[in-house]
PDB file as gemmi writes it, atoms N, CA and C in Angstrom:
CRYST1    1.000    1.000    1.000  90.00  90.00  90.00 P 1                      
ATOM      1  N   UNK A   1     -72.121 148.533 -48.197  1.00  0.00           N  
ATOM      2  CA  UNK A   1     -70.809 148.798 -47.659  1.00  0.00           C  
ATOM      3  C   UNK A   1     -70.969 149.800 -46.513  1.00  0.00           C  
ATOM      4  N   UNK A   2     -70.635 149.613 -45.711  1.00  0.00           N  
ATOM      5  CA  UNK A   2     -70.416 149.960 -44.022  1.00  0.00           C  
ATOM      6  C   UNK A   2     -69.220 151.045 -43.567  1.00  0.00           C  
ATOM      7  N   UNK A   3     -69.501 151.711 -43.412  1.00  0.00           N  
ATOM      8  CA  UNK A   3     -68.604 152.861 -42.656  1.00  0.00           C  
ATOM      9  C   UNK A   3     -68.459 153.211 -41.571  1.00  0.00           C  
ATOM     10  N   UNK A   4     -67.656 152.824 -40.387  1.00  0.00           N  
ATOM     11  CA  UNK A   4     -68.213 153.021 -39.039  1.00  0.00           C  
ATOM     12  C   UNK A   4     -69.243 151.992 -38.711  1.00  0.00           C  
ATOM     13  N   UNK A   5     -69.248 151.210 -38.018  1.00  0.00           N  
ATOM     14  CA  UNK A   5     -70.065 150.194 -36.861  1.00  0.00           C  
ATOM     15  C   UNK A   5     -70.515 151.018 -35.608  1.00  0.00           C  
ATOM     16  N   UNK A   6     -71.700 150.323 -35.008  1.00  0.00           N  
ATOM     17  CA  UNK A   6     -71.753 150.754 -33.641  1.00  0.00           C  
ATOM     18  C   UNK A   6     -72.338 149.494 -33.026  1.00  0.00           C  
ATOM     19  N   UNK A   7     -72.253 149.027 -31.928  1.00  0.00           N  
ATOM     20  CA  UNK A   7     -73.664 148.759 -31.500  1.00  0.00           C  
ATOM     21  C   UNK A   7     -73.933 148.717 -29.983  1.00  0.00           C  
ATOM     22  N   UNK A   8     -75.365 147.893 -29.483  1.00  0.00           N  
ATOM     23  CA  UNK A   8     -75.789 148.660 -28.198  1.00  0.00           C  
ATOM     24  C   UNK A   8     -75.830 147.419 -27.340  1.00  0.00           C  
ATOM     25  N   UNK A   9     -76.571 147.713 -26.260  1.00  0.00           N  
ATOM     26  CA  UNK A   9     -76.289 146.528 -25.313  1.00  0.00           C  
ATOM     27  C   UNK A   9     -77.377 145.522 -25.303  1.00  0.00           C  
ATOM     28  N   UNK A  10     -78.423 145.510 -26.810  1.00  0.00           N  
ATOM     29  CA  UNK A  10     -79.235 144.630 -26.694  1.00  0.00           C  
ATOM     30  C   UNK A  10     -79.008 143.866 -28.299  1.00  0.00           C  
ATOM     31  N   UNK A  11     -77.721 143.900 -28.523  1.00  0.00           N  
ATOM     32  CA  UNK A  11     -76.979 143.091 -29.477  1.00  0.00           C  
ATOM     33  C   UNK A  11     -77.327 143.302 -30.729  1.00  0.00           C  
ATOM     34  N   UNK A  12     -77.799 144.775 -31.269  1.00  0.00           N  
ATOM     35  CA  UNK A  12     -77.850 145.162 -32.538  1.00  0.00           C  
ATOM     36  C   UNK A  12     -76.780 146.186 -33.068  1.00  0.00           C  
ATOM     37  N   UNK A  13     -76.910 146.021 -34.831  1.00  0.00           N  
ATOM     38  CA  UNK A  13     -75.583 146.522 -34.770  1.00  0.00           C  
ATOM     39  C   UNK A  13     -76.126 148.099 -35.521  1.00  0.00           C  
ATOM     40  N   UNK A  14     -75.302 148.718 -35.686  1.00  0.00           N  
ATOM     41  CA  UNK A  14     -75.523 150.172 -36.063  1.00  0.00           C  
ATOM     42  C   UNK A  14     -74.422 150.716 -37.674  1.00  0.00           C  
ATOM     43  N   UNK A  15     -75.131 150.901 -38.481  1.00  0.00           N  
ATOM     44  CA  UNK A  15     -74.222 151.149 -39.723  1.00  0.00           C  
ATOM     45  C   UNK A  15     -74.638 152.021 -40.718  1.00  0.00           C  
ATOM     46  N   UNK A  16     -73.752 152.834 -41.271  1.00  0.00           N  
ATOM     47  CA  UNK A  16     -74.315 153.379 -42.294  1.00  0.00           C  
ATOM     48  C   UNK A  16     -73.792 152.727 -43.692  1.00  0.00           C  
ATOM     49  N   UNK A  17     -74.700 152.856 -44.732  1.00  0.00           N  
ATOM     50  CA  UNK A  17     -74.955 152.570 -46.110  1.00  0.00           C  
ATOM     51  C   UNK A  17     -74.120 153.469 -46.752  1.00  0.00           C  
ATOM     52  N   UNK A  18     -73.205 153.416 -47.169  1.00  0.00           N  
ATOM     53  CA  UNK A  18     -72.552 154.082 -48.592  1.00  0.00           C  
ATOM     54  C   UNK A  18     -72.956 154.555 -49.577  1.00  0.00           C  
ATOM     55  N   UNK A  19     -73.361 153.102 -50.333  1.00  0.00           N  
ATOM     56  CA  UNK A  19     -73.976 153.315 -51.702  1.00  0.00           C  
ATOM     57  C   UNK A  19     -75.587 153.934 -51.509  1.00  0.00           C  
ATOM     58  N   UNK A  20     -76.639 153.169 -50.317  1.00  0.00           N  
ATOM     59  CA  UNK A  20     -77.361 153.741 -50.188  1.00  0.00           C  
ATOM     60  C   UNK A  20     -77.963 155.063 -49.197  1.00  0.00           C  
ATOM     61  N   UNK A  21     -76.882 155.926 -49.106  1.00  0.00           N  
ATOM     62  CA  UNK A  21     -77.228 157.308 -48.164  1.00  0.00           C  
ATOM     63  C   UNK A  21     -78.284 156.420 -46.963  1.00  0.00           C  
ATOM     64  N   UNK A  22     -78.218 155.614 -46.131  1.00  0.00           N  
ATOM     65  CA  UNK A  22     -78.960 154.990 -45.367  1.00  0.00           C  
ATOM     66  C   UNK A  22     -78.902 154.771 -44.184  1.00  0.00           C  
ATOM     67  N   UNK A  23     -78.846 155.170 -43.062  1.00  0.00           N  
ATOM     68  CA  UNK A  23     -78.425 154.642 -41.784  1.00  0.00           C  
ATOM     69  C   UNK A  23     -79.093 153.544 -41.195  1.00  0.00           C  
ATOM     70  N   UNK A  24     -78.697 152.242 -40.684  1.00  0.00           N  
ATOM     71  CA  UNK A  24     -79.528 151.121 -40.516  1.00  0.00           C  
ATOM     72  C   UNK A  24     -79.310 150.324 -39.150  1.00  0.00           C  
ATOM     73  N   UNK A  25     -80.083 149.316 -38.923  1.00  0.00           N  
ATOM     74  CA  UNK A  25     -79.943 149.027 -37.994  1.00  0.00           C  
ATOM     75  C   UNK A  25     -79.912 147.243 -38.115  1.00  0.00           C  
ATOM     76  N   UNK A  26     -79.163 146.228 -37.914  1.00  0.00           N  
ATOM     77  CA  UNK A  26     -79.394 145.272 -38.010  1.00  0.00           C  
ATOM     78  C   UNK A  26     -79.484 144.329 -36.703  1.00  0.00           C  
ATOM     79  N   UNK A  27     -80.626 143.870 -36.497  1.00  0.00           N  
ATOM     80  CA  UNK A  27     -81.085 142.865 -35.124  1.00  0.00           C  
ATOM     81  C   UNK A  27     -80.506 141.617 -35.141  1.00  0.00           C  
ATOM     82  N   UNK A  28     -80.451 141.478 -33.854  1.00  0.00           N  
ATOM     83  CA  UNK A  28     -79.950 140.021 -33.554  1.00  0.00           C  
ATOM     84  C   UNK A  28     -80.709 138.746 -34.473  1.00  0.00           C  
ATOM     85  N   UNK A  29     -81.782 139.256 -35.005  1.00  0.00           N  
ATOM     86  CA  UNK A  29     -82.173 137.847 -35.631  1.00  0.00           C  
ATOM     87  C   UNK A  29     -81.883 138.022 -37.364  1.00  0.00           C  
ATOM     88  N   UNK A  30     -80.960 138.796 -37.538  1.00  0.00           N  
ATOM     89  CA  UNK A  30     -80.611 139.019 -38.800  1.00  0.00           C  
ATOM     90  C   UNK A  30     -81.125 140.018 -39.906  1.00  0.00           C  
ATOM     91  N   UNK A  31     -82.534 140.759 -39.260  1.00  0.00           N  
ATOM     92  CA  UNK A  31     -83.373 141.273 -40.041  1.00  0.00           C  
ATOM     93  C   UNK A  31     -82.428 142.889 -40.267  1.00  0.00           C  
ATOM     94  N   UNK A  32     -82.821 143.728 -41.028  1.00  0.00           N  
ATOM     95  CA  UNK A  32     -82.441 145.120 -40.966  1.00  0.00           C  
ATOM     96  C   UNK A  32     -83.530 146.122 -40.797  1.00  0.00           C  
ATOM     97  N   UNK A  33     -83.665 147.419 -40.379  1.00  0.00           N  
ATOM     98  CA  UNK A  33     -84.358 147.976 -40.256  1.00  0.00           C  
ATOM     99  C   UNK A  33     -83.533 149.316 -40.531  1.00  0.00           C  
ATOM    100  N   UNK A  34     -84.211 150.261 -42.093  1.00  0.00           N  
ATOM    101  CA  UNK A  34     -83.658 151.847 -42.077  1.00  0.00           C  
ATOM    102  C   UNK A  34     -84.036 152.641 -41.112  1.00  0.00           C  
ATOM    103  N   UNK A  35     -83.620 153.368 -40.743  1.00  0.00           N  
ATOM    104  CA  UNK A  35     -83.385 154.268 -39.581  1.00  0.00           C  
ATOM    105  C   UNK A  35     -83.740 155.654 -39.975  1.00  0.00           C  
ATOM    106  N   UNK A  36     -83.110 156.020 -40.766  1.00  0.00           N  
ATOM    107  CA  UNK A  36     -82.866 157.071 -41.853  1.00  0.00           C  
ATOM    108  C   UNK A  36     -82.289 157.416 -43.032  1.00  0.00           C  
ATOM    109  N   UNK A  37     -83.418 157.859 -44.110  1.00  0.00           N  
ATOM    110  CA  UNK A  37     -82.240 158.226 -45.219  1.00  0.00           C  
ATOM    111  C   UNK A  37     -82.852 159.149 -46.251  1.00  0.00           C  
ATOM    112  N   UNK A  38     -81.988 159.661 -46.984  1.00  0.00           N  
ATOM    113  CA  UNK A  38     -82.004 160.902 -47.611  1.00  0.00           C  
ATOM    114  C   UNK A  38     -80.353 161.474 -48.605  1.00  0.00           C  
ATOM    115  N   UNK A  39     -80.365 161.791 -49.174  1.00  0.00           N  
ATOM    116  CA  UNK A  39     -79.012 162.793 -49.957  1.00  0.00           C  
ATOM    117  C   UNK A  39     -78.449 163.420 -48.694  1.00  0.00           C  
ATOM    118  N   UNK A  40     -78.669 163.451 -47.622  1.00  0.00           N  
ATOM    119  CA  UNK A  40     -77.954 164.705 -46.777  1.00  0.00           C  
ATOM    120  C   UNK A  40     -76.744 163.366 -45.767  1.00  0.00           C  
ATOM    121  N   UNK A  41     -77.097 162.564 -46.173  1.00  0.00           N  
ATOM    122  CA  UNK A  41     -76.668 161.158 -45.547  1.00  0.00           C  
ATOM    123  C   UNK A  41     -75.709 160.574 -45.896  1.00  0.00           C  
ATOM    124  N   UNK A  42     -74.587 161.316 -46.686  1.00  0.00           N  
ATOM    125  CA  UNK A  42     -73.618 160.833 -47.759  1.00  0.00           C  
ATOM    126  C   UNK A  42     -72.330 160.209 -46.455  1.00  0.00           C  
ATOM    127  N   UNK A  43     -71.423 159.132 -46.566  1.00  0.00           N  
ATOM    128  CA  UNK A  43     -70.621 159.015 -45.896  1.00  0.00           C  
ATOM    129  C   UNK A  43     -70.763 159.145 -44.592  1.00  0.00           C  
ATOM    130  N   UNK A  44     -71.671 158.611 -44.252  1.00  0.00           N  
ATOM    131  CA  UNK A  44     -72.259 158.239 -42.311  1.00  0.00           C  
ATOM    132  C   UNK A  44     -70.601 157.325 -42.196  1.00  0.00           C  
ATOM    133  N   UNK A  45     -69.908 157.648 -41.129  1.00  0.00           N  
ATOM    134  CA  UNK A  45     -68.649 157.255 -40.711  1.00  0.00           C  
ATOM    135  C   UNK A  45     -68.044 157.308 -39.633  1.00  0.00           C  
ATOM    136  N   UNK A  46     -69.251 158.067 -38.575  1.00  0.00           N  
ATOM    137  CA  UNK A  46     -69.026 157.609 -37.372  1.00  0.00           C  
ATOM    138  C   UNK A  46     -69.950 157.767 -36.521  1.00  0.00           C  
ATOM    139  N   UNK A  47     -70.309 156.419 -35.846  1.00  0.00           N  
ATOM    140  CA  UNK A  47     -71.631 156.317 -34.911  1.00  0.00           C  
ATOM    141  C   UNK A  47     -71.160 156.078 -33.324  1.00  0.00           C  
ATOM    142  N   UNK A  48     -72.059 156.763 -32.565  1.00  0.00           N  
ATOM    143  CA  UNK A  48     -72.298 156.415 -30.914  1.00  0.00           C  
ATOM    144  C   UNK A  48     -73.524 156.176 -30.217  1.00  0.00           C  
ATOM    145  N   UNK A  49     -73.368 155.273 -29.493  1.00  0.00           N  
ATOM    146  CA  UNK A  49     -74.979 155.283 -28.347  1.00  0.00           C  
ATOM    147  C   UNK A  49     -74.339 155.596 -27.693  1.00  0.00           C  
ATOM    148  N   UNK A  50     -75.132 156.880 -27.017  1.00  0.00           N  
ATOM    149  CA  UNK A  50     -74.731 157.308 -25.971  1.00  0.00           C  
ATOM    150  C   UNK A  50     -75.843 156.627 -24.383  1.00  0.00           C  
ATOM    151  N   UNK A  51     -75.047 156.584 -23.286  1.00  0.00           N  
ATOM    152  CA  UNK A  51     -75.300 156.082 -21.818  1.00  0.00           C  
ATOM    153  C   UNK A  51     -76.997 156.580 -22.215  1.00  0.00           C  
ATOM    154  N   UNK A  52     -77.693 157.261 -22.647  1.00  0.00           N  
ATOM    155  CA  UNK A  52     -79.066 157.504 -22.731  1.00  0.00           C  
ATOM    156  C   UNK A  52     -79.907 156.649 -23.524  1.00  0.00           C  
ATOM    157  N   UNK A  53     -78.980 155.965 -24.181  1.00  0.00           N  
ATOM    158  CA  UNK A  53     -79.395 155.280 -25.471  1.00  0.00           C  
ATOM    159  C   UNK A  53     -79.942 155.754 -26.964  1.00  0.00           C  
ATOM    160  N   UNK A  54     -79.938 157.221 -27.064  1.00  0.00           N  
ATOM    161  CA  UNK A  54     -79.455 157.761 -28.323  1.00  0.00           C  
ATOM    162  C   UNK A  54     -78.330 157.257 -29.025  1.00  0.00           C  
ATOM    163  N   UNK A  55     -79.007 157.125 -30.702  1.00  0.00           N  
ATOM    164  CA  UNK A  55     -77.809 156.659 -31.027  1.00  0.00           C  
ATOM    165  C   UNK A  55     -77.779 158.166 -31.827  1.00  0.00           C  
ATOM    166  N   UNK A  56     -76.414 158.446 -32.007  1.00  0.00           N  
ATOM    167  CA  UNK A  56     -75.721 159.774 -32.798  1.00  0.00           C  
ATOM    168  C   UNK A  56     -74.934 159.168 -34.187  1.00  0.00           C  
ATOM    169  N   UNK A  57     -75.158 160.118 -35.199  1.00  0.00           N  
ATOM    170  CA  UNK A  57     -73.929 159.447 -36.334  1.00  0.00           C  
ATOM    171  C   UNK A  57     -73.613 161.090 -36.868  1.00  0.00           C  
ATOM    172  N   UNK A  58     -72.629 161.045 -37.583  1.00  0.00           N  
ATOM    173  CA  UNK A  58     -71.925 162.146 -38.274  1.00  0.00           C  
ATOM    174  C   UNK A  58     -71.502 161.951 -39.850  1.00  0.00           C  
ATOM    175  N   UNK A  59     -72.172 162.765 -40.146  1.00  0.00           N  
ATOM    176  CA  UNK A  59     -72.249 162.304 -41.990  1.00  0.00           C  
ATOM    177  C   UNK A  59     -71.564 163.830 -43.183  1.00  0.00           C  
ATOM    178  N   UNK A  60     -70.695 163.134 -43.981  1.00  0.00           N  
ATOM    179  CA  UNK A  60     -70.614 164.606 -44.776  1.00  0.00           C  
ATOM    180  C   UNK A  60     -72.007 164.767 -45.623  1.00  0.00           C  
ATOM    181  N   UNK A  61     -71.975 166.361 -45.672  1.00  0.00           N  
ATOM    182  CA  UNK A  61     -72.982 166.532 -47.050  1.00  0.00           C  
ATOM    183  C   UNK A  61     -72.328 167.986 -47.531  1.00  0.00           C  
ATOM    184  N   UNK A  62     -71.847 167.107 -49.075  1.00  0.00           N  
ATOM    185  CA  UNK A  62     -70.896 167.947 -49.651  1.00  0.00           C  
ATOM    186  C   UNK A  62     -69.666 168.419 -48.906  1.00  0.00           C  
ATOM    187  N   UNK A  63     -69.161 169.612 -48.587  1.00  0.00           N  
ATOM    188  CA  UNK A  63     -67.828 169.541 -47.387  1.00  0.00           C  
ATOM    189  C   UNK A  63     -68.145 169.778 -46.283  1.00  0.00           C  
ATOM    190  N   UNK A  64     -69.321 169.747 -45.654  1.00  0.00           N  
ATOM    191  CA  UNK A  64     -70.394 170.279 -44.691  1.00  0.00           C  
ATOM    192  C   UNK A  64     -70.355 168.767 -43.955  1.00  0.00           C  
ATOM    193  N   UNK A  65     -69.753 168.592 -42.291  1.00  0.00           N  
ATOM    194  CA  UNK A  65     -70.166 167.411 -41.706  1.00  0.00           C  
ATOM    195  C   UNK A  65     -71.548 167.544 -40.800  1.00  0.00           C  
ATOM    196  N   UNK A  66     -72.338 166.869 -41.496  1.00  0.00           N  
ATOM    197  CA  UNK A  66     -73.734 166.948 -40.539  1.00  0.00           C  
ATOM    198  C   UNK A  66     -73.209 166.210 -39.104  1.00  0.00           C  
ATOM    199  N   UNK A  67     -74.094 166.839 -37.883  1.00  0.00           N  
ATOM    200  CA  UNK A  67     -73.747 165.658 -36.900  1.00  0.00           C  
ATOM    201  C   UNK A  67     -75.708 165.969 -36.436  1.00  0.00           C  
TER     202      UNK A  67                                                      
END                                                                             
């Protein structure tokens, strides 16, 4: 389950994992690839690529929003 979408200009999409604290990445040919993950990763809910092509996400941990 998906919170926040992103994606970039070479047609992949950008999401975070719910159940699995996971930030991911899924390619145009269907495959996925984790990105990052850990407990500090709870509720990833909003992602950006920025013009540099960093992608950024913002996650709570505990009442603490990581960015």
């Amino acid at each position: 389950m998906a919170d926040g979408l992103e994606s970039d200009d070479k047609g992949r999409l950008y999401g975070g994992d719910l159940e699995h604290d996971v930030l991911c990445r899924r390619n145009p040919d269907g495959t996925c690839d984790p990105l990052a993950q850990g407990p500090e990763l709870v509720w990833i809910d909003t992602l950006s690529v920025a013009s540099d092509g960093h992608l950024y996400a913002i996650a709570m941990y505990g009442s603490t929003r990581l960015r």
